[in-house]
FIVO-321180 format. One line per 3 residues: number of its first residue (from 1); their letters; for each residue x, y, z of N, C-alpha, C, O. Coordinates in steps of 0.2 Angstrom, whole numbers, plus 5000, padded with zeros to 4 digits. Each point is the difference from the previous one (the first is absolute). Layout:
BEGIN
NUM) a) X,Y,Z,X,Y,Z,X,Y,Z,X,Y,Z; ...
% end
This chain:
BEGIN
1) xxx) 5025,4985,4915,5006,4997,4996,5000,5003,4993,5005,4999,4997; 4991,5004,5001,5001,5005,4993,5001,5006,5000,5000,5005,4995; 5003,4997,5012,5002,5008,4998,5007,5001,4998,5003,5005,4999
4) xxx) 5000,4988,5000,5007,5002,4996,5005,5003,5004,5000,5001,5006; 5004,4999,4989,5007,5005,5003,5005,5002,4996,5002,4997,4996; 4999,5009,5006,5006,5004,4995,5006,4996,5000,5002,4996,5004
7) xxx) 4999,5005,4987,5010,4996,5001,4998,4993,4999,5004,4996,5002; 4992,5002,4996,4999,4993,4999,4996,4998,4992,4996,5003,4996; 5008,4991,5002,4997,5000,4992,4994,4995,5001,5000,4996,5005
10) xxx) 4995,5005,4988,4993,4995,5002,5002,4994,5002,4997,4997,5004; 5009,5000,4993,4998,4991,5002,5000,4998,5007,4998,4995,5003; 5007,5012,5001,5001,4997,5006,4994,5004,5004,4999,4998,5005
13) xxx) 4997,5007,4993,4995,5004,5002,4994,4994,5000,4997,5000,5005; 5002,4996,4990,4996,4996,4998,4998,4992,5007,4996,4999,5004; 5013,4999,4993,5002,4994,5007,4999,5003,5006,4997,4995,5004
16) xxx) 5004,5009,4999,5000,5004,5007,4994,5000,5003,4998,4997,5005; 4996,5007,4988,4991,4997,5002,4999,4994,5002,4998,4998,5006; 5002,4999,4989,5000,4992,4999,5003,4997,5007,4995,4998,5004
19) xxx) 5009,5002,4999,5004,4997,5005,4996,5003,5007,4999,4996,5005; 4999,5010,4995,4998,5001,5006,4992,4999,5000,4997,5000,5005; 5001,5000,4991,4993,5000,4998,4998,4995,5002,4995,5000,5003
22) xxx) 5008,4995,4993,5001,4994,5004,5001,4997,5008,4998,4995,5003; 5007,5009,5000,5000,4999,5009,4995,5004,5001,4997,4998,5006; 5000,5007,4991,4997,5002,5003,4991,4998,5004,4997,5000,5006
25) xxx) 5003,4996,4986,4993,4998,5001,5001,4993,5008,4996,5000,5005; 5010,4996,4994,5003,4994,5003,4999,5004,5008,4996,4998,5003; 5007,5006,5000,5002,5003,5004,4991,5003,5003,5000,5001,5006
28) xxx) 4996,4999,4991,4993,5004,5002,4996,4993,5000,4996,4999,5005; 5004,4998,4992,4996,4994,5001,5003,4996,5008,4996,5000,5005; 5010,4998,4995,5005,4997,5006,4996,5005,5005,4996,4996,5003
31) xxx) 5003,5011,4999,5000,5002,5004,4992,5001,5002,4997,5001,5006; 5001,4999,4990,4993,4999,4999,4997,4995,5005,4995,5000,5004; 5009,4995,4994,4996,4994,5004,5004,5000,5007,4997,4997,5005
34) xxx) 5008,5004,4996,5005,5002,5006,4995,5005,5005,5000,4999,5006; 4996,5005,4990,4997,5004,5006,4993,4997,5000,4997,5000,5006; 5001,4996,4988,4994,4995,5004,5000,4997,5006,4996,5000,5004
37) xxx) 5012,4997,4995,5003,4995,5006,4997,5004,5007,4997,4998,5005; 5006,5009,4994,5000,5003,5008,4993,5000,5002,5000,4998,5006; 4993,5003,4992,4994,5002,5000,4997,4992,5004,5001,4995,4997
40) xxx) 4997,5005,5007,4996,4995,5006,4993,4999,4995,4999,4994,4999; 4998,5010,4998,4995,4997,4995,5003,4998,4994,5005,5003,4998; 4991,4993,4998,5003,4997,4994,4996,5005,4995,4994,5002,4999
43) xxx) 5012,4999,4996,4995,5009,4996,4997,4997,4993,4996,5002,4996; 5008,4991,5003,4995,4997,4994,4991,4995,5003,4995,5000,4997; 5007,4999,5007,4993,5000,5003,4993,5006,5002,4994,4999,5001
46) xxx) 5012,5006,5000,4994,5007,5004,4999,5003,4992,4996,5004,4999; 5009,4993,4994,4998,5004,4993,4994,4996,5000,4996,5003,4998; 5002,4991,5003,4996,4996,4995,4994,5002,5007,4994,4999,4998
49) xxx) 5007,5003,5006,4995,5003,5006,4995,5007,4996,4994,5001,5000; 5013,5003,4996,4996,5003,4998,5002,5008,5006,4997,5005,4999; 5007,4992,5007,5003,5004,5001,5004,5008,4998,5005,4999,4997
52) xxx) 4993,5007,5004,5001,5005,4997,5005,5003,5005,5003,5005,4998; 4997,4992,5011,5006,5005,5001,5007,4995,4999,5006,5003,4999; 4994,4991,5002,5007,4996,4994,5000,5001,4994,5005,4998,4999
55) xxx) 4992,5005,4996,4999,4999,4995,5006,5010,5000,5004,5002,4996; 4992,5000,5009,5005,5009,4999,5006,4998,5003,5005,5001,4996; 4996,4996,5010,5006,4998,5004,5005,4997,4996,5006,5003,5001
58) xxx) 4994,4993,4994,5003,4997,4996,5003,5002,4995,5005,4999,4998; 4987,5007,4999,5003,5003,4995,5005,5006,5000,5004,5001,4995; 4995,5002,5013,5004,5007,5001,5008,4995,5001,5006,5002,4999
61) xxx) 4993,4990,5004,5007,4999,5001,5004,5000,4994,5006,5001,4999; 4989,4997,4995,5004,5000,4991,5004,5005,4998,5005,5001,4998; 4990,5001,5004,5002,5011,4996,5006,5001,5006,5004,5003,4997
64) xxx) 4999,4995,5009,5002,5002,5004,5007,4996,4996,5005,5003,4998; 4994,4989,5002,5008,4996,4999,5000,5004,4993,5006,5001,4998; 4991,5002,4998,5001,5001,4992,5003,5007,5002,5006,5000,4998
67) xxx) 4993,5004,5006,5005,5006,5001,5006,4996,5001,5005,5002,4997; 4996,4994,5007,5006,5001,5004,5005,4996,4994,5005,5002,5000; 4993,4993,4996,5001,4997,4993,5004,5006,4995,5006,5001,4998
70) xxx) 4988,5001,5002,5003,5007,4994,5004,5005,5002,5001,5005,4996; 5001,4994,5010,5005,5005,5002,5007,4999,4999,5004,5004,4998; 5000,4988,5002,5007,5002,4998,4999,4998,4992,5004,5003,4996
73) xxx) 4992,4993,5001,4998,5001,4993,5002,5006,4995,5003,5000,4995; 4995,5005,5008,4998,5007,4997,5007,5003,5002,5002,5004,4996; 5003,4997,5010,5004,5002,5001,5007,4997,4999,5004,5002,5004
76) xxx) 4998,4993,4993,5007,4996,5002,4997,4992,4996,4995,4998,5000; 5012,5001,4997,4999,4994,4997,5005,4993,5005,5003,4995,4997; 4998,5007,5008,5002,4997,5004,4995,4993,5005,4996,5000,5004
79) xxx) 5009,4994,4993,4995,4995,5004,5000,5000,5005,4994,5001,5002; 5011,4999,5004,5001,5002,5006,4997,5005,5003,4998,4998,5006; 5000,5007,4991,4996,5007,5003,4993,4997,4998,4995,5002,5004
82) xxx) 5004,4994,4992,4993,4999,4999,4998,4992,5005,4994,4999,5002; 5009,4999,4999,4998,4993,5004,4999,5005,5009,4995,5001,5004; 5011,5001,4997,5000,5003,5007,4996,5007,5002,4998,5002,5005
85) xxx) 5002,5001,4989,4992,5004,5002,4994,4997,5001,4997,4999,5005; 5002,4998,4990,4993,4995,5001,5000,4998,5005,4996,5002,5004; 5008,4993,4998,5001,4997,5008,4999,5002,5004,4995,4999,5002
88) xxx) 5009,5006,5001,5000,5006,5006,4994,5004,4999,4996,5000,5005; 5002,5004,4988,4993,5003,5001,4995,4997,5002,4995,5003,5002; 5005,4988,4996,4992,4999,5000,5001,4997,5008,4996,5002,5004
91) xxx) 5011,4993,4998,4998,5001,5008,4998,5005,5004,4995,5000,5004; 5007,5007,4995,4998,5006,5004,4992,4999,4997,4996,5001,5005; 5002,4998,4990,4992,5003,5001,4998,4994,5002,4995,5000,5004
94) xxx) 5008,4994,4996,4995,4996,5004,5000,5002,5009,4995,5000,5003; 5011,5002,4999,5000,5002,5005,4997,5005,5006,4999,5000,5006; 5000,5005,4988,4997,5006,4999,4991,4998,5003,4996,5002,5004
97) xxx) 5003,4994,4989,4991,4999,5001,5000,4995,5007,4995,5000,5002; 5009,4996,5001,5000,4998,5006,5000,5008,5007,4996,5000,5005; 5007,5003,4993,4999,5006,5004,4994,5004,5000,4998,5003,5005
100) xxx) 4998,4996,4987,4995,5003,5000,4995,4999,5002,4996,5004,5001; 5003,4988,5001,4993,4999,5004,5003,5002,5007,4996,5004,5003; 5009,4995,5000,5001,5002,5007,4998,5008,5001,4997,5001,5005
103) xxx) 5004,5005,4991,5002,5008,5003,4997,5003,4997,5000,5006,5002; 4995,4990,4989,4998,5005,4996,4993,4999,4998,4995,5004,4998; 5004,4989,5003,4992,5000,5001,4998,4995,5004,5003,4995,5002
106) xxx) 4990,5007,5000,4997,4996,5004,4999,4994,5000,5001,4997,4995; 4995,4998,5011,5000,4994,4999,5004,4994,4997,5006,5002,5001; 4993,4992,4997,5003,4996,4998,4999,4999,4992,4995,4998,4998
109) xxx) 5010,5004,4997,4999,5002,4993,4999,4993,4997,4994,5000,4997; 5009,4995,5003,4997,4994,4998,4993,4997,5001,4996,4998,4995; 5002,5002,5011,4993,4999,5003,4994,5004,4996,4994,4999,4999
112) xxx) 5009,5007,5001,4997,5006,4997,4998,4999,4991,4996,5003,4998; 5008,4993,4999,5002,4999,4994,4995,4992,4999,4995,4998,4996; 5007,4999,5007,4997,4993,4999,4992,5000,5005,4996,4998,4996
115) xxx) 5003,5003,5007,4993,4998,5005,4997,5007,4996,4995,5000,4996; 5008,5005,5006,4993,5008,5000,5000,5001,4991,4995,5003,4998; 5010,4995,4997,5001,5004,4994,5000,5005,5000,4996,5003,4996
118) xxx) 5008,5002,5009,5001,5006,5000,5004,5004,4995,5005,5003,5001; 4993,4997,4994,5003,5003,4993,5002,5008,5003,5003,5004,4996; 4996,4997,5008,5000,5009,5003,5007,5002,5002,5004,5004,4998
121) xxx) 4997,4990,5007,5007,4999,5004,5006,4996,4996,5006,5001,5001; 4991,4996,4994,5005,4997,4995,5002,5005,4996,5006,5000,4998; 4990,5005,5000,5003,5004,4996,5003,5004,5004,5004,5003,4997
124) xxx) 4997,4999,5010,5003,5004,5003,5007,4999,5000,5005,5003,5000; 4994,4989,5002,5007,4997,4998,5004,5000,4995,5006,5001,5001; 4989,4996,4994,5004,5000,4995,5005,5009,4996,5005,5001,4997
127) xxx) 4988,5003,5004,5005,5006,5000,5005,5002,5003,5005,5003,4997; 4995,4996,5008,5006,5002,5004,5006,4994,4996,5005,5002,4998; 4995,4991,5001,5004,4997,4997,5002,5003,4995,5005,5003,5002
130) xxx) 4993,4998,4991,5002,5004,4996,5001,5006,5001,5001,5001,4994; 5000,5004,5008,5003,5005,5003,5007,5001,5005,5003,5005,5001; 4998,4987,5001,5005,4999,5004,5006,4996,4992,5005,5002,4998
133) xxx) 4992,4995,4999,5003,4998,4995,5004,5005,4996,5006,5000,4998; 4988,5004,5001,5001,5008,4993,5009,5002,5006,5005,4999,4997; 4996,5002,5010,5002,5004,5002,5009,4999,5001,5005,5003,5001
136) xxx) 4993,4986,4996,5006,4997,5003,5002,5002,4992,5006,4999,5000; 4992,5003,4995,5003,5001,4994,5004,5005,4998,5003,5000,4995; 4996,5005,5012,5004,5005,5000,5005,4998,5001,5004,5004,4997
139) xxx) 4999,4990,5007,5006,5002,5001,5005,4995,4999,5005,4998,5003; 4992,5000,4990,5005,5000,4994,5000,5004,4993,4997,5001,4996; 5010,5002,5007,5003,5006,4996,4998,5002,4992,4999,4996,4996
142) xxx) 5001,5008,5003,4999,5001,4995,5008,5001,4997,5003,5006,4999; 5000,4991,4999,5008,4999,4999,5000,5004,4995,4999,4996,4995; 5002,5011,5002,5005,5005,4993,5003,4997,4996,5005,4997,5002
145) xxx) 4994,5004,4993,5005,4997,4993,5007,5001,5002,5003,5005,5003; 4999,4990,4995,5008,4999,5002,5001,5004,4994,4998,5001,4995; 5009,5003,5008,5006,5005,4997,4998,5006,5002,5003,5005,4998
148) xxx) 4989,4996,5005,4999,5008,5002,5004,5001,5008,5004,4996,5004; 4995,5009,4997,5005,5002,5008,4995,4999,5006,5001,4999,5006; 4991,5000,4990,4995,4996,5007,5001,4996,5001,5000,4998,5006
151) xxx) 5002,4997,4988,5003,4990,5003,5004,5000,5003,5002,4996,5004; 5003,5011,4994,5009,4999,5004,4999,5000,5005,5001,4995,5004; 4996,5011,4998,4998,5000,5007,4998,4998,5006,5001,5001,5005
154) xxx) 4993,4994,4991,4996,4995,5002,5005,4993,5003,5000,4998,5006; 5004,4999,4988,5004,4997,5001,5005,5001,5006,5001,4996,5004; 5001,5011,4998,5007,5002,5002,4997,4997,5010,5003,4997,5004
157) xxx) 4989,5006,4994,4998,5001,5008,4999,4991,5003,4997,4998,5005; 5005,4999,4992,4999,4991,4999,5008,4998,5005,5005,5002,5000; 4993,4993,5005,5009,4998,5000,5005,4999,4996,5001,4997,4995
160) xxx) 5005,5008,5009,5005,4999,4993,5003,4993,4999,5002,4995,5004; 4997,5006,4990,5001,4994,4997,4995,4993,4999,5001,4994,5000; 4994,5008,5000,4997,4995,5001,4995,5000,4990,4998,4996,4997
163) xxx) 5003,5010,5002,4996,5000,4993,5007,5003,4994,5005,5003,5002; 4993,4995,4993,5006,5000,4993,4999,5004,4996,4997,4999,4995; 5005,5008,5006,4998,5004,4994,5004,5001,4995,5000,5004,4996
166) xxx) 5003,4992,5005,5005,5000,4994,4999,5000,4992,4994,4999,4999; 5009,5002,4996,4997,5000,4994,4996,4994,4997,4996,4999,4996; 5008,4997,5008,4998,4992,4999,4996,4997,5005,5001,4994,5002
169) xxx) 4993,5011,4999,4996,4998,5004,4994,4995,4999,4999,4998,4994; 4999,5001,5009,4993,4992,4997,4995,5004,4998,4996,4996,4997; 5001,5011,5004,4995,5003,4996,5001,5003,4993,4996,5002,4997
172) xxx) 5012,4997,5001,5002,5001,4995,5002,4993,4996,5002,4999,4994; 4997,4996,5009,5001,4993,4998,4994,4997,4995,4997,5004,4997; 5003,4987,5002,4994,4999,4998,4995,4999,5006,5001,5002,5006
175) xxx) 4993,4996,4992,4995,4998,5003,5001,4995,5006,4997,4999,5005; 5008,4996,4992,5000,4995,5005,5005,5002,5007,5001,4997,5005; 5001,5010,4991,5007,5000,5006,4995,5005,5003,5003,5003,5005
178) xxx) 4992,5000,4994,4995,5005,5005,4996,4996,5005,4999,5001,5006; 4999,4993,4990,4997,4996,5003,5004,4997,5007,4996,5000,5005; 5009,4998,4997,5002,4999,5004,5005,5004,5003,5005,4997,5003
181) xxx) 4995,5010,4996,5002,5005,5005,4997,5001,5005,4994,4999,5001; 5011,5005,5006,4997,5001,5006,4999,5008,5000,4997,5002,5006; 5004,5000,4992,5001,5007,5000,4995,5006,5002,5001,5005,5004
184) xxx) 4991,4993,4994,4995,5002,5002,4996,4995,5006,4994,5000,5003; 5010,4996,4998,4997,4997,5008,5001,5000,5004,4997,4998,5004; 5012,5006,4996,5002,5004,5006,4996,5005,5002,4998,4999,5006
187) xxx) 4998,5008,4991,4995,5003,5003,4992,4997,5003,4995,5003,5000; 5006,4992,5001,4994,4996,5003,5001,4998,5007,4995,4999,5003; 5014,5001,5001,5002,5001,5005,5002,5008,5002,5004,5001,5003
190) xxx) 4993,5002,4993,5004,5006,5005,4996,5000,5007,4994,4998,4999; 5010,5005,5008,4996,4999,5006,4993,5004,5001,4995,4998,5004; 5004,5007,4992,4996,5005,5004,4993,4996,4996,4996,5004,4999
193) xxx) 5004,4989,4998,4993,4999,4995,4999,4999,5007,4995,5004,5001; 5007,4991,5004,4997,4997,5007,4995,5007,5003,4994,5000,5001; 5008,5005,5000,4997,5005,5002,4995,5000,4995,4994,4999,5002
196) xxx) 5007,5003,4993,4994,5002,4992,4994,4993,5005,4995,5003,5003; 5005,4992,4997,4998,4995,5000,4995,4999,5008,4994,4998,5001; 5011,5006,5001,4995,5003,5010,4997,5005,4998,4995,5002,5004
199) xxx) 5006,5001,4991,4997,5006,5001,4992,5000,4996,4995,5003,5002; 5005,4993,4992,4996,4994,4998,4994,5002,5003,4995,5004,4999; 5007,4989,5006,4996,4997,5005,4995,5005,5004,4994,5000,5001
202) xxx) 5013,5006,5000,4996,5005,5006,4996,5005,4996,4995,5003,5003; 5006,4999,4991,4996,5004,4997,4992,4998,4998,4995,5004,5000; 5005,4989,4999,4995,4995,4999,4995,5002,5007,4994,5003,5000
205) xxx) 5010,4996,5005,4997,4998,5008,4995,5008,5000,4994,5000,5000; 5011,5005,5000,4999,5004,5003,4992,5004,4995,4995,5003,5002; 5007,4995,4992,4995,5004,4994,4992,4995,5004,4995,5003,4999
208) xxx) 5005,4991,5004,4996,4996,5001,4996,5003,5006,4994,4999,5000; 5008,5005,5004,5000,5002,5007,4997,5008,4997,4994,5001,5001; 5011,5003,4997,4998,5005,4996,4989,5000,4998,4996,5003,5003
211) xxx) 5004,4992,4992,4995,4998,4998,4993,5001,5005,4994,5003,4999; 5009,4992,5004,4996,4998,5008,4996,5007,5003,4995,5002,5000; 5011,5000,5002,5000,5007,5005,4996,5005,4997,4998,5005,5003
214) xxx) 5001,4996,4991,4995,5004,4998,4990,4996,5001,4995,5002,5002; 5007,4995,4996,4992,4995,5001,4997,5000,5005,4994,5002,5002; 5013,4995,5003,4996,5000,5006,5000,5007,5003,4994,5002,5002
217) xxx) 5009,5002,4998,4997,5008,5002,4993,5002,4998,4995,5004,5002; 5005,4993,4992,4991,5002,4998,4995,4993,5004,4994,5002,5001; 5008,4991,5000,4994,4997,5000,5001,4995,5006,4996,4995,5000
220) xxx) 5009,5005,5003,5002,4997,5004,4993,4998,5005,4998,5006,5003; 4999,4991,4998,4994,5000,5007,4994,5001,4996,4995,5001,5004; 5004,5000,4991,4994,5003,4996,4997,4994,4996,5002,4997,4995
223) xxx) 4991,5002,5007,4998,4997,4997,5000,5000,4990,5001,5005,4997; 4998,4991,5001,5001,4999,4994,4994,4997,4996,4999,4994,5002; 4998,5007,4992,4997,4995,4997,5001,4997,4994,5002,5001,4994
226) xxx) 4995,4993,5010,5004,4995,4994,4994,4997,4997,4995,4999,5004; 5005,5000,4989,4994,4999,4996,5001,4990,5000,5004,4996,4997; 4989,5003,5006,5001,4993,5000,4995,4996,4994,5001,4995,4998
229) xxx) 4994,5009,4999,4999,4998,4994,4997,5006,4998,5000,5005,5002; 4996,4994,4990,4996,5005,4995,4996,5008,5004,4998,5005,4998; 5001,4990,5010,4993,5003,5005,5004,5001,5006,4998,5003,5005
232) xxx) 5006,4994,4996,5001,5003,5009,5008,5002,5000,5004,5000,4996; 4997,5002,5011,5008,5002,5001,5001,4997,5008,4995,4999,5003; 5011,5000,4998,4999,4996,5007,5007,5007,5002,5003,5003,4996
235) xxx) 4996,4999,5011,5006,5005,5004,5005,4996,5002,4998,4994,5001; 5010,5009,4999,5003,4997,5002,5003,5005,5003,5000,5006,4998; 5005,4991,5007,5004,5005,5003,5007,5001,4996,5003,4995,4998
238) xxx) 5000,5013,5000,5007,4999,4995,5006,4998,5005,5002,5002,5005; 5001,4992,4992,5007,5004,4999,5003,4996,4995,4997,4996,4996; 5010,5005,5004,5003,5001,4995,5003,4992,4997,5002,4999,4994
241) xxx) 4999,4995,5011,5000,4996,5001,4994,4995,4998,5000,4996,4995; 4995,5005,5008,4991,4999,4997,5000,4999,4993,4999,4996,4996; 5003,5010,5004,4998,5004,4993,5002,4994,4996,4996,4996,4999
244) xxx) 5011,5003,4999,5003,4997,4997,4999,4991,4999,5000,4997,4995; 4999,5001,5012,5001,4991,5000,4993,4998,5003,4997,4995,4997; 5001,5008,5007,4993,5001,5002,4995,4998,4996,4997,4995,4998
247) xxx) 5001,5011,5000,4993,5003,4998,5004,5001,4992,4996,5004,4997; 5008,4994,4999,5001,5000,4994,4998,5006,4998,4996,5001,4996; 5006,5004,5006,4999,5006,4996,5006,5003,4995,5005,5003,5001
250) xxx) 4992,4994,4990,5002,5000,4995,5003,5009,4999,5004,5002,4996; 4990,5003,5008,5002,5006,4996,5006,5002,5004,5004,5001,4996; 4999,4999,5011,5005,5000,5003,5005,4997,4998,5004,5004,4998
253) xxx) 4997,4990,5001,5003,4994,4994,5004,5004,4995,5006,5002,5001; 4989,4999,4993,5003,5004,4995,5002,5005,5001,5007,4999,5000; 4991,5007,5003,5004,5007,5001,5007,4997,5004,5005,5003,4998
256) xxx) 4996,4993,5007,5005,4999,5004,5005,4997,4995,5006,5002,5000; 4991,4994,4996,5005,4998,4994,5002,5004,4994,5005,4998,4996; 4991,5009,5004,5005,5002,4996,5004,5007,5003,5004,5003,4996
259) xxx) 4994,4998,5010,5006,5002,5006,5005,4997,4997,5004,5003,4996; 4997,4992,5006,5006,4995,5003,5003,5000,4993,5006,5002,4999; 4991,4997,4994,5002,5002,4993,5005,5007,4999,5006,5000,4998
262) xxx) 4990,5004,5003,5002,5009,5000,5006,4997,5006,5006,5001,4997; 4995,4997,5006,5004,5001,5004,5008,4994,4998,5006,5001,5000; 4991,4995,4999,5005,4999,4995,5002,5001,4993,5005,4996,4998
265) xxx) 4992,5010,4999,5000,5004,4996,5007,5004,5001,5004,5002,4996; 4993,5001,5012,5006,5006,5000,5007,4998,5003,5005,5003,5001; 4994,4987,5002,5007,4999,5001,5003,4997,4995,5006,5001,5000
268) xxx) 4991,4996,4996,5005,5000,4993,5002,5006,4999,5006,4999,4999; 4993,5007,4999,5001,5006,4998,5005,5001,5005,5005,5002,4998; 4995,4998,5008,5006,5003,5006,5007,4996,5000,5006,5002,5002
271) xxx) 4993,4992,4994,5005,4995,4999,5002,4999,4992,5003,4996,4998; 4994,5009,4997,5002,5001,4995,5007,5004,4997,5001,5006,5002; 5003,4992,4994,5005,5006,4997,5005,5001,5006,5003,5005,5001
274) xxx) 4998,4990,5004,5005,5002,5004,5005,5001,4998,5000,4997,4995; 5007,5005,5005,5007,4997,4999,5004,4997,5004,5001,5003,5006; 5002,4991,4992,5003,4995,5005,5007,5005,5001,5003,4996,5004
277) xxx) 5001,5009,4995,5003,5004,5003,4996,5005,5006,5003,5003,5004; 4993,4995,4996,4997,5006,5007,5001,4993,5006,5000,5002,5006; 5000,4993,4992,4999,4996,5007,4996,5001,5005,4994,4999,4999
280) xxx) 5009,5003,5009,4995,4999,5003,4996,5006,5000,4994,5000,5003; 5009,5005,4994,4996,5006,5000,4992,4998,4995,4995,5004,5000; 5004,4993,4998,4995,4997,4996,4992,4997,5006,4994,5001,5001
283) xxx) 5009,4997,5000,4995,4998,5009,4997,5007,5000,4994,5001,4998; 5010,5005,5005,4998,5004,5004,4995,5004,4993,4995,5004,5000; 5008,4995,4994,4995,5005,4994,4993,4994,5001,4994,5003,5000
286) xxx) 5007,4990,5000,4993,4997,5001,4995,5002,5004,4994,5002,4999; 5009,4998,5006,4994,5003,5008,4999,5008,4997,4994,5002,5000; 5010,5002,4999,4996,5007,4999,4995,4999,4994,4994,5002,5002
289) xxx) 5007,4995,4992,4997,5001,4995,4991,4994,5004,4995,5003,5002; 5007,4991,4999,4994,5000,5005,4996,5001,5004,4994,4998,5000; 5009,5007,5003,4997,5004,5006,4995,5006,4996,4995,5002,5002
292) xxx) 5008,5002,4991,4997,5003,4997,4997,4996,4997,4996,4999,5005; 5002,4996,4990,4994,4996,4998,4995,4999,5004,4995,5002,4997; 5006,4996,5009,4996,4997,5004,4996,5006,5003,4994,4998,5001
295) xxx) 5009,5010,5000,4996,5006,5001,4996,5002,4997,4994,5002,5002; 5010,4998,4989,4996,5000,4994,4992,4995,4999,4995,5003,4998; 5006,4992,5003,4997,4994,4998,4994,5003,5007,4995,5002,4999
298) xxx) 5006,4998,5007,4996,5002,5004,4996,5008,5000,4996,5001,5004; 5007,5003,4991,4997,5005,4999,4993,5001,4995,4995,5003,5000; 5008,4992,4994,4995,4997,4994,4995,4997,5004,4994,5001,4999
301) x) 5007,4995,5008,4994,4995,5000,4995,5005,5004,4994,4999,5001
% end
C-alpha cells in the first residue's frame, strides 16, 4: 500500500494508504481464521502443544493470504478488483492445497501435522502454497500509465466498449470515482487466466514427479540408514513416499521444499510481463518459457 502512484497529489496518496491498509489488515485476519475453519485439527491448540509443523502450516498460510492481499493493493485502486481477486485467488489456493494432499504429497497431511509433528512435510506444504500464491500475482496485470500507447493498447484488446478512455476517464478522476471503477476488474475475466490457472496446477504436479524420479533412480530398494539415536542407526528400505510420511525424513523434506520453491520461482517468472494484447498466444510463451526453466533448474541440480 505505500508504493504510490503517478498523477496523484499527497492527500489523496495519503487517504488511499490509509483506506486500504486498513482492508487490508481486515481481509488477512477474516481469512486467516477461515483457513483455520478448513483444517480438521485445531491450530490454536497444536500452538499451545508447541506444535512446530502447525506452527509452519499456518505460517506459510499467512505469507501466502499476505501475497494474494498485496497484489490488487499495489496495482489498481479499485474496490471491485480488490474484493474479487482476493476471493477468487484465496478460493483457488484453498482448492489447490486440497489437490495437494491428493497428487503432491504423501500420506495424510493433517494426521501428519497433528499426531506425527511432521514439520518436514508442513514445510513442503507450505512451500508449495506460497509459491502457488507468488504465481496467482502474476496475473494481475501490471496496467501502464494512462495517456501512453501501452495503456491504449491494453485498453483497445479489452471488450469494446466495456472500458472509458475517454478524457474524462475515472483514473483521471477523484479518488472516490477510482474507487468504484470497473475498468481494471474486467482483466480479471479475460478467458485464458482459466488456462493460466490449469496450467498452475500441472506445472506444480509435474515439478513434484520430476523431483521423485530422480531420487528414486538412485535409491529406490536401497537400504538406508536412519540414525535413531547419538549411538545407533536403524536400515530402512527407500522410497520416496517412506521417506517423506513414514520415516520423517527431514533432509528429503527440506531439499523437496525448496525444489517446489525454485520451481515456483520460475513459474512466476514464466507468467511474468505478459501483455494482455498477446491473448491466447501468452499460454503457448508460458509452456516454452517453462519447459526451459525446468531444463535449466534440472541442469543446476
Amino acid at each position: 500500500v505505500l508504493s504510490g502512484s503517478p498523477g496523484r497529489n499527497m492527500a489523496e496518496t495519503i487517504g488511499s494508504t490509509l483506506l486500504f491498509y486498513v482492508l487490508g489488515q481486515i481481509i488477512m485476519i477474516a481469512f486467516t481464521f477461515a483457513f483455520q475453519k478448513f483444517t480438521p485439527y485445531d491450530d490454536q491448540l497444536e500452538a499451545r502443544r508447541g506444535n512446530p509443523a502447525a506452527g509452519i502450516k499456518m505460517g506459510c498460510n499467512i505469507i501466502a493470504l499476505s501475497i494474494l492481499t498485496s497484489s490488487p493493493l499495489e496495482k489498481a485502486e479499485e474496490l471491485g478488483a480488490f474484493f474479487i481477486y482476493i476471493i477468487l485467488s484465496s478460493l483457488f489456493l484453498l482448492a489447490f492445497s486440497m489437490l495437494l494432499d491428493k497428487f503432491i504429497l504423501p500420506g495424510n497431511m493433517n494426521a501428519e501435522i497433528e499426531n506425527d509433528q511432521n514439520w518436514g512435510l508442513a514445510l513442503v506444504s507450505g512451500s508449495v502454497t506460497i509459491s502457488v500464491a507468488a504465481t496467482l500475482d502474476t496475473m494481475l496485470l501490471d496496467v501502464p500509465c494512462p495517456g501512453t500507447d501501452a495503456y491504449d493498447l491494453m485498453m483497445r484488446s479489452l471488450p469494446s466498449g466495456s472500458v472509458d478512455t475517454s478524457e474524462s476517464a475515472c483514473y483521471k478522476c477523484t479518488l472516490g470515482e477510482r474507487l468504484v471503477s470497473t475498468d481494471y476488474m474486467l482483466t480479471l475475466f479475460e478467458p485464458w487466466n482459466i488456462a493460466f490457472l490449469v496450467l498452475i496446477v500441472i506445472f506444480m504436479i509435474c515439478a513434484s514427479r520430476v523431483y521423485k524420479f530422480k531420487l528414486g533412480r538412485l535409491f529406490n530398494g536401497k537400504k538406508i540408514a536412519k540414525l535413531e539415536n547419538d549411538d545407533s542407526t536403524k536400515d530402512y528400505e527407500y522410497s520416496f513416499e517412506s521417506a517423506l510420511s513414514v520415516d520423517d525424513n527431514k533432509a528429503v523434506s527440506v531439499s523437496f521444499a525448496g525444489y517446489m520453491v525454485a520451481t515456483g520461482l520460475l513459474t512466476w517468472s514464466s507468467f511474468s510481463n505478459l501483455n494482455a494484447f498477446d491473448g491466447w498466444l501468452n499460454v503457448l510463451i508460458v509452456i516454452v518459457w517453462q519447459i526451459l526453466g525446468v531444463i535449466f533448474l534440472e541442469v543446476a541440480r
